[in-house]
C-alpha positions in Angstrom: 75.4 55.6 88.1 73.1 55.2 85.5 73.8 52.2 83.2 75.1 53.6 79.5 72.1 53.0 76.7 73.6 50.2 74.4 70.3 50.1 72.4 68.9 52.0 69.7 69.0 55.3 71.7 66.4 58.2 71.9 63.5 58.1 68.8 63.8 60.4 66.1 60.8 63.0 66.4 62.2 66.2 65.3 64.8 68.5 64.8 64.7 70.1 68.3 64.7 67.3 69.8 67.3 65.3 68.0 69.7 68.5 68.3 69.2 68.9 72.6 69.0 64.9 73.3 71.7 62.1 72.8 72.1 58.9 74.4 75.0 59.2 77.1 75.6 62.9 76.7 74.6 65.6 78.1 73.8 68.8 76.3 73.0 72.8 77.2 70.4 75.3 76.9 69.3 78.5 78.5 66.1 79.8 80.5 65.0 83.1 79.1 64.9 85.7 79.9 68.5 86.2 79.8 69.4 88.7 82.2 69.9 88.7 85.7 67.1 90.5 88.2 67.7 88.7 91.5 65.8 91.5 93.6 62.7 91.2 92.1 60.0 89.1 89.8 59.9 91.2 86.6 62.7 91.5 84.1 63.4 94.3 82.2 63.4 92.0 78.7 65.9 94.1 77.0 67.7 93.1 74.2 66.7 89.5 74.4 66.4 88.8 70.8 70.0 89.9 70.4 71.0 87.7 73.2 69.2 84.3 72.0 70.8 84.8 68.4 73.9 85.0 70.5 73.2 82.0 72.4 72.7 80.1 68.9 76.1 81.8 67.1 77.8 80.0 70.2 76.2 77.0 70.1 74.0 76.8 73.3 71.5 73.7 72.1 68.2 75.7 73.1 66.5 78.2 74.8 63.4 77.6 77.3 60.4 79.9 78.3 58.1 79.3 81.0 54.0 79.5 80.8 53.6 81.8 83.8 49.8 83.7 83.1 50.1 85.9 86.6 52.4 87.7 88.5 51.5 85.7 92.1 53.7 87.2 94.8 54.1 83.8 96.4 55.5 82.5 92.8 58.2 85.6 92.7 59.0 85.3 89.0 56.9 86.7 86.1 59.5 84.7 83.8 59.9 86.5 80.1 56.7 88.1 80.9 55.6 88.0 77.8 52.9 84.9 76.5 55.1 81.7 75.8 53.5 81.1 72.3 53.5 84.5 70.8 56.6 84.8 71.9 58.1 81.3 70.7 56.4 82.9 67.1 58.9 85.6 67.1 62.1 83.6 68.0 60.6 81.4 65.0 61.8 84.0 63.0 64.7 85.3 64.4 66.8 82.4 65.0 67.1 79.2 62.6 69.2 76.2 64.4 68.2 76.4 68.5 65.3 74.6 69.1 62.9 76.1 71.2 61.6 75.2 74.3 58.7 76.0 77.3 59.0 74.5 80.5 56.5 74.1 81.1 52.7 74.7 79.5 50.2 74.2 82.9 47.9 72.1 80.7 45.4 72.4 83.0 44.7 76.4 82.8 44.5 76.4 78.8 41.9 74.3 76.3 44.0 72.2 74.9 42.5 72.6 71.3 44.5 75.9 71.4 47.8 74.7 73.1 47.9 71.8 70.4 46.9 74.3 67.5 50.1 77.0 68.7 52.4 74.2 69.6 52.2 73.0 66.0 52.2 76.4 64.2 55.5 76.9 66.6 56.8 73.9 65.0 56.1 74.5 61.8 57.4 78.1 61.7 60.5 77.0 63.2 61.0 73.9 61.0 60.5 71.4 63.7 62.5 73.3 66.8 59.8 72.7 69.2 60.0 71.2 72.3 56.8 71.3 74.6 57.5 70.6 78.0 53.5 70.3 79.4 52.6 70.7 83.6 49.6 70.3 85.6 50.7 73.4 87.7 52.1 74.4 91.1 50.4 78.1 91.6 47.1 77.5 93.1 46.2 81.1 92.9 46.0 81.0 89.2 43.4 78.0 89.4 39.8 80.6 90.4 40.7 83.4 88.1 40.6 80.7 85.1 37.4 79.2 87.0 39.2 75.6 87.2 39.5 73.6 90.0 43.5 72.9 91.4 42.2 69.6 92.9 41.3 67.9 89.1 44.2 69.4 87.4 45.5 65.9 87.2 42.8 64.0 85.6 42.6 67.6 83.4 46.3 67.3 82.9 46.0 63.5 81.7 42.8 64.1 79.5 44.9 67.4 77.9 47.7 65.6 77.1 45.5 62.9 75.1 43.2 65.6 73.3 46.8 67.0 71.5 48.6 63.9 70.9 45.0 63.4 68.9 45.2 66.4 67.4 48.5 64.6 65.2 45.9 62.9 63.8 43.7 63.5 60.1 40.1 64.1 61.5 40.1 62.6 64.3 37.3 61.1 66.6 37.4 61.2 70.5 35.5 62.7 73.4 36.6 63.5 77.0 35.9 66.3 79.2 37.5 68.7 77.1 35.8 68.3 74.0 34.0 65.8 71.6 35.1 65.5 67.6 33.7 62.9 65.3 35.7 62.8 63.2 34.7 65.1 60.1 37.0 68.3 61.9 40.7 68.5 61.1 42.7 70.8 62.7 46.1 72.7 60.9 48.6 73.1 61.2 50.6 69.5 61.6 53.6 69.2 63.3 56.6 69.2 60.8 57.7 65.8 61.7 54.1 64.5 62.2 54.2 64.8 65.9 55.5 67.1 68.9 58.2 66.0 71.7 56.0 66.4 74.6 58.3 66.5 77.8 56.6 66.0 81.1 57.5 68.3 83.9 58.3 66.7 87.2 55.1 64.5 88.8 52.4 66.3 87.3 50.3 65.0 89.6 50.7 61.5 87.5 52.0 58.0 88.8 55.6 57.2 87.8 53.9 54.3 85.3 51.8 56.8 83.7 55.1 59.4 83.5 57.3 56.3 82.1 54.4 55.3 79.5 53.2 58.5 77.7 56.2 61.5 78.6 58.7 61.8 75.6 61.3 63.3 78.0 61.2 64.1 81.8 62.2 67.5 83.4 63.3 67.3 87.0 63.9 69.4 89.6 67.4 69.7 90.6 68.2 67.1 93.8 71.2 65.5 95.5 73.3 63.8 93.2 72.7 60.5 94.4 68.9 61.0 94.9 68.9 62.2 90.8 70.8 59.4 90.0 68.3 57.0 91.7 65.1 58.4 90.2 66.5 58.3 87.0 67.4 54.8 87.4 64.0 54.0 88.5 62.2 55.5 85.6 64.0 54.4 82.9 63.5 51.0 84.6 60.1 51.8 84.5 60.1 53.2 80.8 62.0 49.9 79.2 59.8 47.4 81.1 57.2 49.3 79.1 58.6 48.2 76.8 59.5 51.9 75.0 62.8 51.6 75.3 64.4 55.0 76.8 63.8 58.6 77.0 65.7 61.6 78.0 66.2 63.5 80.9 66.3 67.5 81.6 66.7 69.7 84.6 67.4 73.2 84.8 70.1 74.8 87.2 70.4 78.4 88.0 74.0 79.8 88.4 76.2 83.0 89.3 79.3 82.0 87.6 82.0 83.1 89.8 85.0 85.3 88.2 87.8 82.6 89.7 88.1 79.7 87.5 88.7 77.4 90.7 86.0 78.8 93.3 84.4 75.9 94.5 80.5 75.7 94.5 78.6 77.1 97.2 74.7 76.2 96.7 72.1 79.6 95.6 68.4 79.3 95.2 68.1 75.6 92.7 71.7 76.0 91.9 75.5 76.8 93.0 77.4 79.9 92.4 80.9 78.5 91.1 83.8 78.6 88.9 83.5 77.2 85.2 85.8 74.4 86.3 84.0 73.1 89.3 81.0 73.6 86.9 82.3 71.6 84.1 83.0 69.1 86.7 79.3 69.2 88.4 77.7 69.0 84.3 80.4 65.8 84.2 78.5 64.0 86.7 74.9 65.4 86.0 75.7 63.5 82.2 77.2 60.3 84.2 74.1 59.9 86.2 72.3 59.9 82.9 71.0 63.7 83.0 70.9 64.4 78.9 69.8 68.2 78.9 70.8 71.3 81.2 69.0 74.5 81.6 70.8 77.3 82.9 68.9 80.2 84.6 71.1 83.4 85.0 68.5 85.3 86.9 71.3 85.7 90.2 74.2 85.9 87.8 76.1 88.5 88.8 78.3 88.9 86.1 78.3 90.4 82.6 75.4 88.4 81.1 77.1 88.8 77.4 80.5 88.0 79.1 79.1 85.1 81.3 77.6 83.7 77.8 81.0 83.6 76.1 83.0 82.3 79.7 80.3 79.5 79.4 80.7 78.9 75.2 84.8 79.2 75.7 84.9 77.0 78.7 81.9 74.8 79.3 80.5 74.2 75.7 83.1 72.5 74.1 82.4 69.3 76.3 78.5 69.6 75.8 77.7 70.5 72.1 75.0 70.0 70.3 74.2 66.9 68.0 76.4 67.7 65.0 77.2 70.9 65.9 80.7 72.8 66.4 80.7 76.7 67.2 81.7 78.9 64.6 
């Protein structure tokens, strides 16, 4: 079990962030879209705007896209189809309290002059709900029809990641193999806070030293309990003899909430099928282990996706609410 955080806790970046990730608690948020097509990769995207201000009236602590550019059969999931950015743009507007995530932007298959330019106009639109979970990619098909190369995407990844966190900056002057400025460029918008939560997304083709040095959060893949707990162990480990203290920790889990309260969990596809008391139980110990952010993908729900929403905010949200926040 992960030892409790006694210091000064998670740093204050902005208001997405500080609503999804507390010390010693575990919070909950939602992978759009939010609907359930288990039988093939393209959802139907129907009333999803209605559904996320519904998530936020509840109190869900955010909502998470994915950056998936192709269809590739071998991926099997076209995600919310729609572009990550334009679409983060419109839940900018339609929603004012649940930050707003994407898990993950493959760094690698965009400049990142544009990713750092959207990421910030997200930010500001939404008054500083951004979070910006950043990959190096796991679809090698997608790799020729940008005209990149899968085997640099990590040195790409790395030199990505620097270009934007530079990007914070007033004119400033760098040069790597994405670009050169000298200093006399600015780019605008900022950030609202000044800077971006940029949440790296399982190994990213980095080291663990590199991961525990420059990642503002860490999204794993769902693993055995005990395995979890160990990595997370190790990496905060790594992160304080850095000397930066901690950071948080994310995963997402897909569920089919079963219709008995007691079913015990049988595993699904990166997930369980399982009553909301069994689940409440398995969030317990993802939160003891030192998990501080859960993503739940109801793609194989089979359930009422409005219903399953309230089961969850009646049953399962009380323990796991957002910083500061009760439901209506």
């Amino acid at each position: 079990m992960l030892t409790p955080i006694d210091d000064a806790g998670f740093p204050s970046i902005n208001r997405g962030y500080q609503r999804v990730f507390r010390p010693n608690r575990l919070s909950l948020g939602l992978v759009v879209p939010l609907e359930r097509y288990p039988t093939g990769p393209v959802p139907t995207m129907h009333d999803q705007a209605t559904r996320i201000q519904l998530a936020e009236t509840l109190g869900f602590g955010a909502v998470w896209l994915r950056d998936v550019p192709f269809n590739v059969p071998s991926f099997g999931d076209a995600g919310q189809v729609h572009d990550p950015f334009v679409y983060l743009g419109l839940l900018a507007g339609q929603t004012t309290r649940i930050a707003l995530g994407v898990a993950s932007i493959v760094l690698p298959l965009r400049h990142p002059a544009h990713v750092a330019k959207a990421a910030a106009s997200v930010d500001a639109l939404s008054g500083g709900r951004l979070l910006l979970g950043v990959a190096s990619g796991d679809r090698p098909e997608e790799y020729p029809a940008l005209n990149h190369a899968f085997s640099e995407r990590g040195a790409s990844f790395r030199e990505s990641f620097a270009y934007i966190q530079r990007m914070w900056e007033d004119s400033p002057a760098f040069d790597n193999r994405h670009g050169r400025l000298e200093g006399t460029m600015d780019m605008l918008p900022k950030p609202a806070s000044g800077r971006l939560p940029l949440i790296v997304t399982g190994g990213s083709q980095q080291s663990p030293e590199w991961i525990a040095g420059h990642g503002d959060g860490w999204m794993l893949y769902p693993r055995a309990l005990e395995t979890q707990a160990r990595i997370l162990d190790d990496w905060r480990a790594r992160t304080r003899a850095l000397g930066r203290g901690v950071r948080p920790a994310m995963q997402p889990l897909y569920i089919d909430l079963n219709p008995d309260p007691d079913a015990a969990p049988e595993p699904i596809h990166l997930g369980l099928r399982v009553g909301v008391r069994a689940l409440r139980h398995y969030l317990e110990t993802l939160e003891a282990i030192g998990v501080n952010h859960v993503a739940l993908n109801l793609r194989f729900n089979q359930a009422d996706i409005d219903d399953t929403l309230y089961r969850l905010a009646d049953d399962i949200l009380p323990a796991f609410s957002p910083q500061g926040e009760t439901r209506p």
